[in-house]
C-alpha positions in Angstrom: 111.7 94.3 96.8 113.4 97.0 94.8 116.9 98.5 96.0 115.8 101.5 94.4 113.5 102.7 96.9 116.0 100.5 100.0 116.1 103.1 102.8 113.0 105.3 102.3 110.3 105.9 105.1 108.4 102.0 104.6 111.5 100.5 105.4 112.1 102.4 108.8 108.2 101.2 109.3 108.8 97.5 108.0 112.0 97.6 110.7 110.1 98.9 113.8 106.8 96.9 113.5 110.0 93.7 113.2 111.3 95.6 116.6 108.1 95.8 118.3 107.0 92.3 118.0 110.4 91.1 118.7 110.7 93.5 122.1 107.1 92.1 122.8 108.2 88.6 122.1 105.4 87.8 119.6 107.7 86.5 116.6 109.5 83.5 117.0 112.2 82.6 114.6 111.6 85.3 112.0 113.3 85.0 108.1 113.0 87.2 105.2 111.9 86.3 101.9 113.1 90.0 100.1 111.5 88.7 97.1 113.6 90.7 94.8 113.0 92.1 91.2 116.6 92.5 90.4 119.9 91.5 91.2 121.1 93.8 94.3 124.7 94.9 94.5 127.2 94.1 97.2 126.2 96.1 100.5 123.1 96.2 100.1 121.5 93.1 101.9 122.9 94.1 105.2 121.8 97.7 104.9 118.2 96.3 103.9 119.4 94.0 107.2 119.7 97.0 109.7 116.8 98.5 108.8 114.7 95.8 109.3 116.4 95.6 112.9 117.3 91.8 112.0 119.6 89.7 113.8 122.4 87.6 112.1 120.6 84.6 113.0 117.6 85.9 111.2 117.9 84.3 107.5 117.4 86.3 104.4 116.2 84.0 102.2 116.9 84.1 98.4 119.3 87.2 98.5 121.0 86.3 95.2 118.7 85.3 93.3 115.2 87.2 91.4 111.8 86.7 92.2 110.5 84.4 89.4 107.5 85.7 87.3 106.4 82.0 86.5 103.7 79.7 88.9 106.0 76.4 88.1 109.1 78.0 88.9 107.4 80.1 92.1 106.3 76.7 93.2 110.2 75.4 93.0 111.4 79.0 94.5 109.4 78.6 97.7 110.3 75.1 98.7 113.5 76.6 100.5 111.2 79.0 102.9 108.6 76.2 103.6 111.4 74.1 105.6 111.8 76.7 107.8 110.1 76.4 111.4 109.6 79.8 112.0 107.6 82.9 111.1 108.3 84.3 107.5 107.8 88.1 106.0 107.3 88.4 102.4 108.4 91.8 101.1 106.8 92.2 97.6 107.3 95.3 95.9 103.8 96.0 95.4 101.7 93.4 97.9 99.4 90.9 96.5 97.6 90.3 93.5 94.7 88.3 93.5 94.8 88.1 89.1 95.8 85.1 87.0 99.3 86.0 85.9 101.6 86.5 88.6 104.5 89.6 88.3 107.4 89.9 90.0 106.1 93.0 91.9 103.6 90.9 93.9 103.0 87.7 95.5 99.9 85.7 94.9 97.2 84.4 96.8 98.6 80.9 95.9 102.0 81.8 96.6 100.7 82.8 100.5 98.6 79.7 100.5 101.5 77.6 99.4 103.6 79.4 102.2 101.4 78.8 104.8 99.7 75.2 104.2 102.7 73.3 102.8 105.6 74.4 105.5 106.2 72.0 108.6 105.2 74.3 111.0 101.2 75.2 111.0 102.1 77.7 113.6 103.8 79.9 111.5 103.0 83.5 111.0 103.0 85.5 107.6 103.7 89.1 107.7 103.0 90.6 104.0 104.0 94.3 103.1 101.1 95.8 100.9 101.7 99.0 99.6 98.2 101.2 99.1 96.9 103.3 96.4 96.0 106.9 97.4 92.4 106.6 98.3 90.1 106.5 101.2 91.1 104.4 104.1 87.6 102.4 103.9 88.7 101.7 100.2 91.5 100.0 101.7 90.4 98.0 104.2 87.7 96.8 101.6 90.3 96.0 99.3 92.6 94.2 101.6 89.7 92.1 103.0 88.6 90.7 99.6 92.7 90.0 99.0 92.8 87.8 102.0 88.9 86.3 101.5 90.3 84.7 98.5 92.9 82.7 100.7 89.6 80.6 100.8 91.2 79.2 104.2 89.4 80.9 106.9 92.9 81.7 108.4 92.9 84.6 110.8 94.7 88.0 110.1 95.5 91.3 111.5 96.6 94.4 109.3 98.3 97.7 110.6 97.5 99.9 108.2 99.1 103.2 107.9 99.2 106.0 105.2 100.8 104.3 102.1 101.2 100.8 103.2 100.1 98.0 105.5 101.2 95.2 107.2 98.9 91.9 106.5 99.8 89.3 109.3 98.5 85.7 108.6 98.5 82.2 110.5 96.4 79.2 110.7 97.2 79.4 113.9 94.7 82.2 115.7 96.6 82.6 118.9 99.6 83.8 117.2 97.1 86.2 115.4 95.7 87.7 118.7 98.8 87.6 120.7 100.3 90.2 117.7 97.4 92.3 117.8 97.5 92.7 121.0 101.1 93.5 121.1 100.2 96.6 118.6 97.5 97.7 120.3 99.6 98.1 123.4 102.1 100.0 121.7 99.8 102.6 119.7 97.1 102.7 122.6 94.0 104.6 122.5 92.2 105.6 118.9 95.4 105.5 117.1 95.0 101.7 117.7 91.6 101.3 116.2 91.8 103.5 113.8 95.2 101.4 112.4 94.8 98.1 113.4 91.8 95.8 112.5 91.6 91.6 112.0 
């Protein structure tokens, strides 16, 4: 995450789909991994705070320190967010990158992975911001598909997608996947649903 851009549309978006789920009781626990490229200055954590419509017992993760570039050091980095019991979203600048060398602007596929197979809860849910390049929607979805296909886990997903962004939500755990799809289904309704919400 990059304060630059703290405020702007996707983080009103990232702050009601966190609302929604909560109000429909589909997240349990939830904590923040910011995931940031640089150092942010004092203020700005609770601001990114309130628009993600968190709670003060909702931890923020990592909030003074940078998002290593290294696998080694991205390995040591995540051991803090495996301990924790409850759901997790990642906040990437970019979204994921399913390429070799990891950069800051992006998690990894083994980051996610490591997240999700390695923490003491197996029931935990993943959301991932992805932001999207401006091209068809089908290019998208296409895209987004082959990103989680090579999770090689066979865990189930849902994504809302919307105009420049999406959110991936991941579990090993398929209730959890289906109970959040549901809830966003419910809110949207109607073909506004199917056309932005898809496992």
């Amino acid at each position: 995450m990059n304060d630059t851009f703290l405020g702007d549309a996707l983080d009103h978006w990232k702050g009601s789909l966190v609302r929604i789920l909560n109000d429909k009781q589909t997240l349990c626990d939830l904590a923040v991994e910011p995931m940031l490229t640089k150092q942010w200055p004092d203020g700005n954590l609770e601001i990114y705070r309130k628009l993600l419509n968190l709670q003060q017992q909702n931890k923020i993760y990592h909030a003074n320190s940078t998002f290593p570039n290294r696998k080694k050091e991205r390995q040591q980095y995540f051991q803090d967010i495996q301990h924790h019991n409850g759901d997790i979203f990642l906040d990437p600048d970019i979204g994921i990158y399913t390429g070799e060398r990891p950069k800051k602007e992006y998690i990894t596929i083994s980051d996610i992975a490591q997240i999700l197979t390695n923490g003491e809860s197996h029931n935990r849910v993943l959301m991932i911001y992805q932001h999207l390049a401006r091209e068809p929607v089908n290019n998208h979805r296409w895209r987004i598909q082959n990103k989680i296909g090579q999770l090689n886990l066979q865990a189930p997903y849902c994504v809302y997608q919307c105009g420049q962004a999406a959110m991936i939500f991941v579990s090993l755990n398929k209730q959890r996947i289906d109970a959040i799809q549901e809830a966003l289904i419910s809110y949207l309704r109607g073909s506004t649903a199917e056309m932005r919400i898809w496992s």
